[in-house]
KOLVO-113269 format. One record per residue: residue number from 1; x, y, z of N, C-alpha, C in turn. Coordinates in steps of 0.1 Angstrom, whole numbers, plus 2048, in hexadecimal, padded with zeros to 3 digits. Atoms other than C-alpha are relative to their C-alpha. Last residue first. Layout:
// KOLVO-113269
[NUM, [X, Y, Z], [X, Y, Z], [X, Y, Z]];
...
This chain:
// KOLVO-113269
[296, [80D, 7FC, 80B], [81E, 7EA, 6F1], [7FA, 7F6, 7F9]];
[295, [80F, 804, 7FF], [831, 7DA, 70F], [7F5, 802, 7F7]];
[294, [7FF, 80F, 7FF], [852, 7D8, 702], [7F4, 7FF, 803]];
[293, [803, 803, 80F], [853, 801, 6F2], [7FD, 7EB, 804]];
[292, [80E, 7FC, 807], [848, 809, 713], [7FC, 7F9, 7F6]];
[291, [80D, 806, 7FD], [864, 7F6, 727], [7F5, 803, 7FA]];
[290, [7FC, 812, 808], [87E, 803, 70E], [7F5, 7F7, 807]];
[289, [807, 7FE, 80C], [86C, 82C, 71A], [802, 7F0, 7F6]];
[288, [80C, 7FA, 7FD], [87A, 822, 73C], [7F6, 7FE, 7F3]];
[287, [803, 80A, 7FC], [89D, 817, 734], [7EE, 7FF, 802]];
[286, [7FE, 809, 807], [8A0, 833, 722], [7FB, 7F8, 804]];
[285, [80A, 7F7, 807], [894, 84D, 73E], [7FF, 7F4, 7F2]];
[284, [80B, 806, 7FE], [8A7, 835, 756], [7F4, 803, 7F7]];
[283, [802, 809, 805], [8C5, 841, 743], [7F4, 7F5, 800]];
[282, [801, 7FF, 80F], [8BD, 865, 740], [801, 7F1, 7FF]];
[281, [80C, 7FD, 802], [8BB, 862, 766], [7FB, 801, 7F0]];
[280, [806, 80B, 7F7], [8DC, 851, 76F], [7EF, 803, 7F6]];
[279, [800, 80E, 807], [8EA, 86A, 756], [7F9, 7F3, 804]];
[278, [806, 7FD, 807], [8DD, 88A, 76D], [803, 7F3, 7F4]];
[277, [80E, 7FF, 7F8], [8E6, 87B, 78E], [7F8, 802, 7F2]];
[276, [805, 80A, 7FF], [90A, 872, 780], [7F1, 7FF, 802]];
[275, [801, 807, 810], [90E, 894, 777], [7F8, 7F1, 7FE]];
[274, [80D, 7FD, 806], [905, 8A1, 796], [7FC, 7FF, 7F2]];
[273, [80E, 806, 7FC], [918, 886, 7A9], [7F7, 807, 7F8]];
[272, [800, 813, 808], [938, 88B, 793], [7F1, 7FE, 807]];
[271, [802, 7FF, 80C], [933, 8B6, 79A], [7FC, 7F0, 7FE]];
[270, [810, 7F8, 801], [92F, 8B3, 7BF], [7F9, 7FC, 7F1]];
[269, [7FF, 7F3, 807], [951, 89C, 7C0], [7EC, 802, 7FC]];
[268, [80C, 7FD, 7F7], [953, 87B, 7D6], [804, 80D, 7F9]];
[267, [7FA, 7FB, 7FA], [96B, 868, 7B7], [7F2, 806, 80A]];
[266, [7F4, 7F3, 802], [969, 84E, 7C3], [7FD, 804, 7F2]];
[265, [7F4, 800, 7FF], [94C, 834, 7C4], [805, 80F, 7FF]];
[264, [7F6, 80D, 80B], [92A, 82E, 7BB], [80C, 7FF, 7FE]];
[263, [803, 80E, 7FC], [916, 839, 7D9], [805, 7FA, 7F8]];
[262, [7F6, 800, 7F1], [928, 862, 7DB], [7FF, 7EA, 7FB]];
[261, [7FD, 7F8, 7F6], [911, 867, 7B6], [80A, 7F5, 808]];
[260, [7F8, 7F5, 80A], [8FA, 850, 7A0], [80A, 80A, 80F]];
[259, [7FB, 7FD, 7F3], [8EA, 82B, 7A1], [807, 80E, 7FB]];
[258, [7F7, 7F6, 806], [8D1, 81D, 786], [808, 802, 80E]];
[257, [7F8, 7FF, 7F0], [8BC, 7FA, 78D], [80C, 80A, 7FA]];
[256, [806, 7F6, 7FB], [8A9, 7F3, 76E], [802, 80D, 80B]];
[255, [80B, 7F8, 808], [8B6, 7D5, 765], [7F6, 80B, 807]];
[254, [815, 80A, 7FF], [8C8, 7C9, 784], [7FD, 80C, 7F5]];
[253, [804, 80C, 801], [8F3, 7C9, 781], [7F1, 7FC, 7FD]];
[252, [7FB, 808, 7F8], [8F6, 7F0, 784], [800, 7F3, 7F8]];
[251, [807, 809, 7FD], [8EE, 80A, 769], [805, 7FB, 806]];
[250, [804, 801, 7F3], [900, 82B, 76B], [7F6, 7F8, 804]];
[249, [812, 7FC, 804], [900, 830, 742], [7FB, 800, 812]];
[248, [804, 7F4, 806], [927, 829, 749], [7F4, 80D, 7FC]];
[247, [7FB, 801, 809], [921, 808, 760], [804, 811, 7FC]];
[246, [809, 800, 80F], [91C, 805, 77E], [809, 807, 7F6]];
[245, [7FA, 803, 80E], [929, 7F4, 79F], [7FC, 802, 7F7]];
[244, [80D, 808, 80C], [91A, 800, 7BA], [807, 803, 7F8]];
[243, [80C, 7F4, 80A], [936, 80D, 7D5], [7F6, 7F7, 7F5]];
[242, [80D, 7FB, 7F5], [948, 7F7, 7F3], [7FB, 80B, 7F8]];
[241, [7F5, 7F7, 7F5], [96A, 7F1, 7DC], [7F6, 805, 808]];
[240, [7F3, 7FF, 80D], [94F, 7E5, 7B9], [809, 804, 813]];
[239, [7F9, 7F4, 7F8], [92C, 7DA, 7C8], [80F, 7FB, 7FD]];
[238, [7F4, 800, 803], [910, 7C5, 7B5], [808, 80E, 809]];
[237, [7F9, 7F9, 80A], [8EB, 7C7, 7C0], [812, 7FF, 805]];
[236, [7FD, 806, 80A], [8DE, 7A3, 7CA], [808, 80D, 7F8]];
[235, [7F9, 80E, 801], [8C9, 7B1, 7E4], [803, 800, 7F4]];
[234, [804, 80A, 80E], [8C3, 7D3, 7E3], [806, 7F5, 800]];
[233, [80A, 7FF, 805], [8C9, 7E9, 801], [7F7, 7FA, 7F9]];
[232, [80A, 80C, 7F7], [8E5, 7D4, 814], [7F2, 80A, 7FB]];
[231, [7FC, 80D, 806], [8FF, 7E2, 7FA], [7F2, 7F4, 80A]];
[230, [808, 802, 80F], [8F2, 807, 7FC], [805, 7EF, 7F9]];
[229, [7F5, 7FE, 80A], [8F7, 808, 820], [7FA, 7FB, 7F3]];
[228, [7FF, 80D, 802], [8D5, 80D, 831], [80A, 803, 7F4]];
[227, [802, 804, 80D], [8D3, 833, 83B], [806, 7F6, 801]];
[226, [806, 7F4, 806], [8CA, 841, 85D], [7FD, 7FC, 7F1]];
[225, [7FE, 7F3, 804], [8D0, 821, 86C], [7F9, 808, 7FD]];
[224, [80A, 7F4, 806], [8C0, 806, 87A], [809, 80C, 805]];
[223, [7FB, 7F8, 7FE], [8D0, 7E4, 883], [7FD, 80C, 7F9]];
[222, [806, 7F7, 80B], [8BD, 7C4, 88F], [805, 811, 7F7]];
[221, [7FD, 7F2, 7FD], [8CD, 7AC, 89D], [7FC, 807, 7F7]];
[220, [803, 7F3, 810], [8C1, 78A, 89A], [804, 809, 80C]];
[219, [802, 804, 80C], [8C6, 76B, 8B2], [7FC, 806, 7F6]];
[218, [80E, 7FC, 806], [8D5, 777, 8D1], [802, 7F4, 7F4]];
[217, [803, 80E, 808], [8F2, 76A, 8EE], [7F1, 807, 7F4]];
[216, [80D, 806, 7FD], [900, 78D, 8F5], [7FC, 7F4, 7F8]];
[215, [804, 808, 80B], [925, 790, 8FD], [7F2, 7FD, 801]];
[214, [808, 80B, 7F7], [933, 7AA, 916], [7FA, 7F9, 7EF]];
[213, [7FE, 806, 7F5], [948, 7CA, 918], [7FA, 7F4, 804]];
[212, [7F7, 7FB, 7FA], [94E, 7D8, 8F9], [804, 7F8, 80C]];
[211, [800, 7F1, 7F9], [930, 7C7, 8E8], [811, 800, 808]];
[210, [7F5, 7FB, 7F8], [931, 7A8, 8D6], [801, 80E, 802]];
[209, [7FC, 7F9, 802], [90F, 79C, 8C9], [809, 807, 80A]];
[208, [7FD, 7F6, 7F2], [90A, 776, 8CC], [803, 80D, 7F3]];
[207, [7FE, 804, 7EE], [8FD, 75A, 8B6], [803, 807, 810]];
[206, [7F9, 7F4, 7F9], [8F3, 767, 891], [7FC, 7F9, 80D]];
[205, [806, 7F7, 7FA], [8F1, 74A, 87A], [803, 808, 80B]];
[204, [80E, 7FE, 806], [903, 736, 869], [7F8, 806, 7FD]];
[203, [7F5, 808, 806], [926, 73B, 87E], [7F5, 7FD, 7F5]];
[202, [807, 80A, 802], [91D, 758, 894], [805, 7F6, 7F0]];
[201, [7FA, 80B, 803], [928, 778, 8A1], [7F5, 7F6, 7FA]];
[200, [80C, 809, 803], [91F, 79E, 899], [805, 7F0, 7FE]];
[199, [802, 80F, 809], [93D, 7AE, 8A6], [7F1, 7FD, 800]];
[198, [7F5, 803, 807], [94A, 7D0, 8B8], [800, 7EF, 7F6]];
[197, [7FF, 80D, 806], [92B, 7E1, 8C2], [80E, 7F9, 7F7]];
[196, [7FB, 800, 80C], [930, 7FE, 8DC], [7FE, 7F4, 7F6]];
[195, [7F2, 802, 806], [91D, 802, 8F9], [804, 7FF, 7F0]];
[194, [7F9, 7F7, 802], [903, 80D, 90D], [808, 800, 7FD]];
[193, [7F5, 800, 804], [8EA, 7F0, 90D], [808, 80C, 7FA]];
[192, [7F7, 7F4, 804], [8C7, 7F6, 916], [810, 7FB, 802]];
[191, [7F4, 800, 7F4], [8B0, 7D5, 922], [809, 80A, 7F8]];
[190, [7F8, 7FF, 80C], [88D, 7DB, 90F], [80B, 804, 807]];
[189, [7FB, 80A, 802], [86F, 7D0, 927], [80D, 7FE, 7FB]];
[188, [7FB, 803, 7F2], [869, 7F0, 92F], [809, 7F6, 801]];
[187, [806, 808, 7F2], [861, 7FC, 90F], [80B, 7FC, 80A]];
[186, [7FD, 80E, 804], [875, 819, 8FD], [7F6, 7F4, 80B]];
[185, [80B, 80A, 802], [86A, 83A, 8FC], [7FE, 7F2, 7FF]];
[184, [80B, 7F5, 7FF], [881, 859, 8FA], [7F9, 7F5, 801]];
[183, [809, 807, 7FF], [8A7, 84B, 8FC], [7F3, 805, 802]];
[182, [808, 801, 7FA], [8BD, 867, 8F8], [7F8, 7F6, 7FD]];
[181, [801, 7FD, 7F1], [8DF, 868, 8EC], [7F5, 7FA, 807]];
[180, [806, 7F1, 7FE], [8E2, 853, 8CB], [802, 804, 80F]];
[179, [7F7, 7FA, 807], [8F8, 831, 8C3], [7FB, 810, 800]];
[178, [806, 7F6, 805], [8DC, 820, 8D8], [80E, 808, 7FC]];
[177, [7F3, 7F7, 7FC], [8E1, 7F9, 8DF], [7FF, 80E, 7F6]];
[176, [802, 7F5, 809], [8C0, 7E9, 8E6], [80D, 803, 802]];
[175, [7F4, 7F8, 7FB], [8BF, 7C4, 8F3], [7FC, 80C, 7F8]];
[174, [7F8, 7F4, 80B], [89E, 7B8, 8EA], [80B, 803, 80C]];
[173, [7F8, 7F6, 7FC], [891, 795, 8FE], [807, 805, 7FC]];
[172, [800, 800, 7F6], [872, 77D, 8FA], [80E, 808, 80D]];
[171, [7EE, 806, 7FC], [86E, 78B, 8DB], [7FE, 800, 811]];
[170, [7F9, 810, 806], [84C, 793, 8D0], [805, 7F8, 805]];
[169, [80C, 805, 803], [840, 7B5, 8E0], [800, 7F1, 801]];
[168, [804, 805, 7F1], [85F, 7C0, 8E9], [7F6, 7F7, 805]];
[167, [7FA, 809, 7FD], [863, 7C0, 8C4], [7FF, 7F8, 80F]];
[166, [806, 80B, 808], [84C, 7D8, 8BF], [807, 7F6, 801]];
[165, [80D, 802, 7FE], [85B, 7EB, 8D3], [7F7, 7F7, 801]];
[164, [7FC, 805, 7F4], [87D, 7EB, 8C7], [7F6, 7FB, 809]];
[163, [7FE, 80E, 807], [86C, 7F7, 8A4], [804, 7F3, 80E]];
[162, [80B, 80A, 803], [85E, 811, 8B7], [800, 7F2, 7FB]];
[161, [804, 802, 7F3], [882, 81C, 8C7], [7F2, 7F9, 7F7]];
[160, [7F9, 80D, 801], [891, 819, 8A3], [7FA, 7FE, 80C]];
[159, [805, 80C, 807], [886, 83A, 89B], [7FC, 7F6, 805]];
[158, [80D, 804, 7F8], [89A, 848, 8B8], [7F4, 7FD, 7FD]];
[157, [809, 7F4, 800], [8BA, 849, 8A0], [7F3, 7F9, 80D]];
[156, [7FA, 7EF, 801], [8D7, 834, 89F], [7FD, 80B, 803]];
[155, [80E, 7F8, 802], [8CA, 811, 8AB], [80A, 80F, 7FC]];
[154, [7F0, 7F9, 800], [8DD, 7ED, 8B0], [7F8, 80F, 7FA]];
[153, [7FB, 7FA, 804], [8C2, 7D5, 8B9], [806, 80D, 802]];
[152, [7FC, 7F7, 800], [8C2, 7B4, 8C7], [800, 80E, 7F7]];
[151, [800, 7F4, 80C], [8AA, 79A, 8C9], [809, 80C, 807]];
[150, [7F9, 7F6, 7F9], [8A5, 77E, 8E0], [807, 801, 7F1]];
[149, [7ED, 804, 7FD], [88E, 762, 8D6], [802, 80B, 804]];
[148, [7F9, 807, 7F4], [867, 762, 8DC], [80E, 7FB, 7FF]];
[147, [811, 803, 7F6], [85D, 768, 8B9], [801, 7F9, 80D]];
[146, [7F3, 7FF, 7F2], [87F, 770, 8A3], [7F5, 7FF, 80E]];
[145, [7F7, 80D, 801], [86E, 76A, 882], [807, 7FA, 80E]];
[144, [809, 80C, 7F9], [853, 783, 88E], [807, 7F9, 800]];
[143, [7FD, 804, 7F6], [870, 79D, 88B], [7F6, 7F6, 803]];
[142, [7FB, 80B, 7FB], [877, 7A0, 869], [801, 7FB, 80D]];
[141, [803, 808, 811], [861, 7BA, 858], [804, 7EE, 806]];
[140, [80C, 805, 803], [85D, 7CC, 87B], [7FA, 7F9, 7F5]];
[139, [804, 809, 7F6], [882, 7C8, 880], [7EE, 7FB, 802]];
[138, [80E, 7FD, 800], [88B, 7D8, 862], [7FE, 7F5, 807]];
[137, [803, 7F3, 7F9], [8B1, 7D6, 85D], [7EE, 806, 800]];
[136, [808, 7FD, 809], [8BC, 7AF, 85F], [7FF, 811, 805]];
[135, [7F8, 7F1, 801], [8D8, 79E, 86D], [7F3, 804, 7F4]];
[134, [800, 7F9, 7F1], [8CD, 77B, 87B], [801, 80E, 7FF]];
[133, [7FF, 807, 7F9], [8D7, 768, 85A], [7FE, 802, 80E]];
[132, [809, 808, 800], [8C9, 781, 844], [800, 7F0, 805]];
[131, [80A, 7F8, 806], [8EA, 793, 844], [7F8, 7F8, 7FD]];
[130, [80B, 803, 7F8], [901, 780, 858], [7F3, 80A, 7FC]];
[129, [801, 80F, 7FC], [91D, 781, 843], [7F5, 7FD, 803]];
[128, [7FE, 806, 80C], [91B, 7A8, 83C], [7FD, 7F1, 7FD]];
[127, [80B, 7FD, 801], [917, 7AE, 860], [7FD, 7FE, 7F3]];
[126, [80B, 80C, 801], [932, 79B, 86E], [7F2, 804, 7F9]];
[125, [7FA, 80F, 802], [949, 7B6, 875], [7F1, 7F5, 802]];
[124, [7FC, 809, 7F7], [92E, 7D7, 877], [808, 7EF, 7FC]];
[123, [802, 806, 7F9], [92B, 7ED, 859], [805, 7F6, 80C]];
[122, [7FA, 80B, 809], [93A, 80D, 855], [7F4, 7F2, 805]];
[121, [802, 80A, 7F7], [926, 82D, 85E], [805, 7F1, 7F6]];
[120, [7F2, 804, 7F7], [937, 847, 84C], [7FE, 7F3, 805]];
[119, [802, 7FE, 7F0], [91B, 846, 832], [80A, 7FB, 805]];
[118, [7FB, 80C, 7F8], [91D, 847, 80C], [7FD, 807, 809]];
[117, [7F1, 7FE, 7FF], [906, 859, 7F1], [807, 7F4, 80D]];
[116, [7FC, 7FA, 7EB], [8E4, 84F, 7F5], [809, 7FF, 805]];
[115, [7F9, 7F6, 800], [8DD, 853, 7CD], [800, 801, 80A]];
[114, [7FE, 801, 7F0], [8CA, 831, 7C2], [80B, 80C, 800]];
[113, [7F2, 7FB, 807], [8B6, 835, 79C], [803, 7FF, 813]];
[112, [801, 7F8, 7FB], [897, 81E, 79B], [812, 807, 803]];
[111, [7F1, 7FF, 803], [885, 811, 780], [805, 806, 810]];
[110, [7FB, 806, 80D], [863, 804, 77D], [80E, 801, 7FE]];
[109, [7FC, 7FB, 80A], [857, 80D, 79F], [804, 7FC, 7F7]];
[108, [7F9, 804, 80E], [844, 804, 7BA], [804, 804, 7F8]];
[107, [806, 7F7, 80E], [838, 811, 7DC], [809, 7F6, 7F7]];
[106, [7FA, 806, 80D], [839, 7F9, 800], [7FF, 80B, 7F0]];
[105, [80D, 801, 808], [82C, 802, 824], [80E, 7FC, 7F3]];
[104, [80D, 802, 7F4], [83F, 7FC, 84A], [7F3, 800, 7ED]];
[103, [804, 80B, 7EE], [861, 7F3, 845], [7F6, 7FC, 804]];
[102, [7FB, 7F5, 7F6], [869, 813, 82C], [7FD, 7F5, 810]];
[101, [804, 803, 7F1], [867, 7FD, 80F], [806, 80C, 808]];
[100, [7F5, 7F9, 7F9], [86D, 7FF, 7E6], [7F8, 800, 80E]];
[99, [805, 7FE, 7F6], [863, 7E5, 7CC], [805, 807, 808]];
[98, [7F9, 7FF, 7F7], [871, 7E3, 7AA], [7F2, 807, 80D]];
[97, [7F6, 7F8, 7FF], [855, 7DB, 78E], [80B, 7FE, 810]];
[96, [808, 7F9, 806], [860, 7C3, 781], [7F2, 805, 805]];
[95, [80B, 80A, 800], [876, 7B7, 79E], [7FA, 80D, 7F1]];
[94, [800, 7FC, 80E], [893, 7C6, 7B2], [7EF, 7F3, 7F8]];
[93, [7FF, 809, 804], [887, 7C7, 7D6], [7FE, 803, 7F3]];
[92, [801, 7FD, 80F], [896, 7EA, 7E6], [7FF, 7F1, 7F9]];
[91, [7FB, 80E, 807], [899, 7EC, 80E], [7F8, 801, 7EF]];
[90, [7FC, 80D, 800], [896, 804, 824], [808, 7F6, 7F7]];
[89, [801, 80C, 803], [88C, 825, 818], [80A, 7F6, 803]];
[88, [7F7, 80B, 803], [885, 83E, 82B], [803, 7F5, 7FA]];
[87, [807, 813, 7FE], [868, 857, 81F], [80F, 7F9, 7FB]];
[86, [7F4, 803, 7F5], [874, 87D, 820], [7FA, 7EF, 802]];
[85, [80A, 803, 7F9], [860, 886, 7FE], [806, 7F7, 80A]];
[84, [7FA, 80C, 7FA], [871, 89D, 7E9], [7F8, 7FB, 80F]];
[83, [7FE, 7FB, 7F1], [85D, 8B2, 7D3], [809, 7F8, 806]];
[82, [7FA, 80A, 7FC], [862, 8BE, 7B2], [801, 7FC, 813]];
[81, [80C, 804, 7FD], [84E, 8DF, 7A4], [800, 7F0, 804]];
[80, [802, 80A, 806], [869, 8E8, 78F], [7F6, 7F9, 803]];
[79, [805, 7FA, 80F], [86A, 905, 79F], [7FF, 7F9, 7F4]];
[78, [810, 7F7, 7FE], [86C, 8F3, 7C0], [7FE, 808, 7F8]];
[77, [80C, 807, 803], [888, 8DE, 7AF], [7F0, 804, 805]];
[76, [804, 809, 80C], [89B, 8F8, 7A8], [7FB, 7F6, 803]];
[75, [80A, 7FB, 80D], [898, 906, 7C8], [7FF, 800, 7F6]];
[74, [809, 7FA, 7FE], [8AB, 8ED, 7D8], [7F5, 804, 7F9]];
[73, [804, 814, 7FF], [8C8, 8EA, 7C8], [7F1, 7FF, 800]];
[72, [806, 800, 80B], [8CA, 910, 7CF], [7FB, 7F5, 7F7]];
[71, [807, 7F7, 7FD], [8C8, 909, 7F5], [7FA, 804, 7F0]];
[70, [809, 80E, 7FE], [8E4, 8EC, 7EF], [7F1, 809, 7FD]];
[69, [802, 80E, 809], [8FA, 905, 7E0], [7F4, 7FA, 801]];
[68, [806, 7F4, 80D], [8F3, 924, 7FB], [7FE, 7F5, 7F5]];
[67, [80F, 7FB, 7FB], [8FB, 904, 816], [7FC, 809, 7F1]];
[66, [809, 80D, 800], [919, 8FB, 803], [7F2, 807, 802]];
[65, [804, 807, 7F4], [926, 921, 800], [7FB, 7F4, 7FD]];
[64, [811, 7FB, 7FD], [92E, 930, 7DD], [802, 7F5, 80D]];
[63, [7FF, 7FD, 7F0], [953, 935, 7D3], [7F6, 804, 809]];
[62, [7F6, 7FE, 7F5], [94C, 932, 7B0], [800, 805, 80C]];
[61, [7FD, 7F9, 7F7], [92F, 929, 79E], [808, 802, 80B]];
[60, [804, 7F4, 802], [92C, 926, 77C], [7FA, 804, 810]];
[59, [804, 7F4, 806], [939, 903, 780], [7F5, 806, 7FB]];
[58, [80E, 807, 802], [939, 8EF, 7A6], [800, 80F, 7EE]];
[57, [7FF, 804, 80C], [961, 8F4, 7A9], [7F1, 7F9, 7FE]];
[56, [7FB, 7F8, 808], [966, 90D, 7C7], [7FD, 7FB, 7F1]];
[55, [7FE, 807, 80F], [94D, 901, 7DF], [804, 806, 7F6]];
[54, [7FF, 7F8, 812], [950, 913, 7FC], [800, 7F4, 7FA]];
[53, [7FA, 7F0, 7FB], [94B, 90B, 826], [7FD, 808, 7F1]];
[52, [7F5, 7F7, 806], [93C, 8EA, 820], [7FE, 80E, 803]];
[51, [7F6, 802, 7F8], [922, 8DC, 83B], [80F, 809, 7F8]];
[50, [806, 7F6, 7F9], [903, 8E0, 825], [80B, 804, 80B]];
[49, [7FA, 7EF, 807], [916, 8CF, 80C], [7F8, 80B, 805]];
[48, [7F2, 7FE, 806], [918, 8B0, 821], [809, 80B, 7F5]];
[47, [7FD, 7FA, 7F4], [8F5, 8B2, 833], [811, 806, 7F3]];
[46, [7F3, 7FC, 806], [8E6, 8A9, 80B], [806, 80C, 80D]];
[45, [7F5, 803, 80B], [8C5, 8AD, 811], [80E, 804, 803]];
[44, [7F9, 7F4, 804], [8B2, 8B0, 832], [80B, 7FA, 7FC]];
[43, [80A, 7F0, 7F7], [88F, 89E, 83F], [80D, 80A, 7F9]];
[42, [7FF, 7FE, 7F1], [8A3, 87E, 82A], [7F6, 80E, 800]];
[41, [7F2, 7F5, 7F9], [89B, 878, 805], [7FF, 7FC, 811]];
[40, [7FF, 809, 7F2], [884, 865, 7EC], [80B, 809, 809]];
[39, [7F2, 7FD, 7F9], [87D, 877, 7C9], [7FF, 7FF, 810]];
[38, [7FE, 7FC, 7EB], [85E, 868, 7BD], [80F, 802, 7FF]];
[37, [7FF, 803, 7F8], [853, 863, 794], [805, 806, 80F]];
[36, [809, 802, 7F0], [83D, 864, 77A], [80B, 7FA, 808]];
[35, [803, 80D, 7FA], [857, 86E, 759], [7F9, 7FE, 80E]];
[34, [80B, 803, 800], [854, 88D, 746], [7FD, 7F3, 806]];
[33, [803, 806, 80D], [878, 891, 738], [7F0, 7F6, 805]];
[32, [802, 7FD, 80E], [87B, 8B0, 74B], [7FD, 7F6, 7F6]];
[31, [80B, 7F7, 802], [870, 8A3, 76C], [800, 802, 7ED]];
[30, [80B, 80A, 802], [887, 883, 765], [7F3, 80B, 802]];
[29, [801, 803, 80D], [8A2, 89F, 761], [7F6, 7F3, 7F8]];
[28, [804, 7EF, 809], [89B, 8B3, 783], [801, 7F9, 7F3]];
[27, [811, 7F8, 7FE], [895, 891, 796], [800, 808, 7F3]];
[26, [800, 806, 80B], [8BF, 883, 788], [7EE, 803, 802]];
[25, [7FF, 804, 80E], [8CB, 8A1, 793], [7F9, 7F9, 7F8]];
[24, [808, 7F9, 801], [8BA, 89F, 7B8], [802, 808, 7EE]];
[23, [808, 7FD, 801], [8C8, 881, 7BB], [7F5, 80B, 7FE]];
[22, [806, 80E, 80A], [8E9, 886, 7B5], [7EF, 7FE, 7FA]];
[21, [800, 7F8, 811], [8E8, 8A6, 7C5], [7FB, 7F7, 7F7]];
[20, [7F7, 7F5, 7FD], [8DA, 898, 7E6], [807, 803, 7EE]];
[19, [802, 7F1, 809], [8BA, 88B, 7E4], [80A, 809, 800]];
[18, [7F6, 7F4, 7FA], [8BD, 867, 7E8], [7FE, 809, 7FA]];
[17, [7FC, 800, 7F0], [8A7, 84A, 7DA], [80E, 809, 802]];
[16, [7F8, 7F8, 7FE], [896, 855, 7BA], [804, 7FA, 80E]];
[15, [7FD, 801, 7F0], [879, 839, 7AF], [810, 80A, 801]];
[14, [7F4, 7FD, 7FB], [86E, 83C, 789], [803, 803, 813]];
[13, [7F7, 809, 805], [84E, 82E, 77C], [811, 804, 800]];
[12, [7F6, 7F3, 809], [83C, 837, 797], [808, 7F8, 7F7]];
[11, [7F1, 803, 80D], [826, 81D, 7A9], [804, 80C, 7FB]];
[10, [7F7, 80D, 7FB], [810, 81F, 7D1], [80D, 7FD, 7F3]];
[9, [80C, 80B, 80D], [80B, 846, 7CC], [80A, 7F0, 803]];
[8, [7F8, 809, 80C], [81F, 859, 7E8], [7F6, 7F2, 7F8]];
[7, [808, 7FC, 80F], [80D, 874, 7F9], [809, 7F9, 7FA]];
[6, [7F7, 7FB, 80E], [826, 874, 815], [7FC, 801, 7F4]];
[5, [7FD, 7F6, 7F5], [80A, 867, 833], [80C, 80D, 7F7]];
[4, [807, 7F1, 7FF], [7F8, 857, 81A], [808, 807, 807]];
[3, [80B, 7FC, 7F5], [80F, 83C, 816], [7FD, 80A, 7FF]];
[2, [7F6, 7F8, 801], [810, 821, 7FA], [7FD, 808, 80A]];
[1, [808, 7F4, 800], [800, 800, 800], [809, 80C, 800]];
């Protein structure tokens, strides 16, 4: 079902995830070439050039402030009449069409272009391995499985508190470990853990999570970021030195499946993402109009 609460239609035939230049590149030229679809974002684009001091080499305009940049960014697409629509997404099943998640509802797309540059946050030893062996990130997608066991999760934001919750619910016992300051809501039942994570173990499956100072016996951990790395987004998508592997036209491995900007490798330059954002989008635009001409 798609959700009302962001006015998002349940299909588009183009899906936008990330709105930082990249993405907001490859929006402005899928407006111009007339295509139905959503630009996906955080509450606030593109921190990383709102943070620069100057940007000397963005051309025709020299020695302009990030922030002032991002700001005109921006308002080209509100005169474009483009919105961006702060809806997280989770997880990305490839598929005719592609499916896109935020945990809790589902929309569709025919194509979809991925632009959520990189994140400092590395992942956890073992977490790669143990991905879908105990290691999942949508605990209310995957927590019945865990139905009276012992459940850990690993939390960034205070989000993650309802999902913890809900869990409480189930599981006969959540560890929570909070990578934020304030705790605002958590059940009772939900034993708090103030430490650091230094292992996801297990040989199969996931058996213990090593903390600094102590080892928990669990059987899933659940781990909720801000942004899901772009290799545990999409099953099955391809990755080149920890970036999406694509091609020249900025296709990946999955028909359909575009990538553009910071998430496909070196070089991390304003200009390469806002190029890449606008090619990505010209190619889904192709790719797009090749679906037409197949179903006529």
């Amino acid at each position: 079902m798609p959700d009302k609460k962001f006015n998002l239609k349940e299909r588009y035939e183009l899906a936008i995830v990330g709105c930082g230049p990249a993405g907001m590149a490859a929006a402005l030229n899928a407006k111009i070439r007339n295509k139905d679809f959503v630009l996906l974002g955080q509450e606030f684009c593109s921190p990383k050039l709102a943070k620069a001091a100057q940007v000397d080499n963005f051309l025709g305009f020299p020695e302009i402030k990030g922030e002032e940049l991002r700001q005109r960014f921006l308002q080209h697409l509100k005169q474009m009449q483009i919105e961006i629509v702060p809806w997280k997404v989770t997880a990305i099943y490839p598929g005719e069409p592609f499916t896109l998640t935020d945990n809790k509802v589902f929309i569709q797309a025919d194509a979809v272009i991925i632009a959520t540059g990189v994140s400092a946050q590395k992942l956890f030893k073992g977490e790669a391995e143990l991905l879908g062996k105990g290691v999942g990130y949508c605990a209310t997608c995957d927590g019945p499985l865990y139905r009276n066991k012992t459940v850990a999760i690993i939390a960034y934001e205070p989000e993650a508190e309802d999902e913890a919750n809900y869990l409480a619910g189930i599981c006969s016992q959540v560890f929570y470990i909070p990578y934020y300051q304030e705790i605002k809501r958590l059940d009772e039942r939900i034993i708090v853990k103030k430490s650091k994570v230094k292992e996801i173990s297990g040989v199969t499956q996931v058996e213990k999570l090593v903390l600094e100072q102590e080892d928990l016996a669990v059987d899933a951990v659940f781990i909720l970021r801000e942004y899901v790395p772009a290799e545990q987004l999409v099953p099955g998508l391809e990755m080149e030195k920890g970036a999406i592997k694509v091609n020249h036209n900025l296709e990946t491995n999955i028909p359909g499946l575009f990538a553009a900007g910071d998430c496909t490798g070196q070089l991390y330059q304003l200009l390469k993402a806002a190029g890449e954002g606008a090619t990505a989008a010209l190619s889904a635009v192709k790719y797009l109009d090749g679906l037409k001409g197949k179903n006529q």
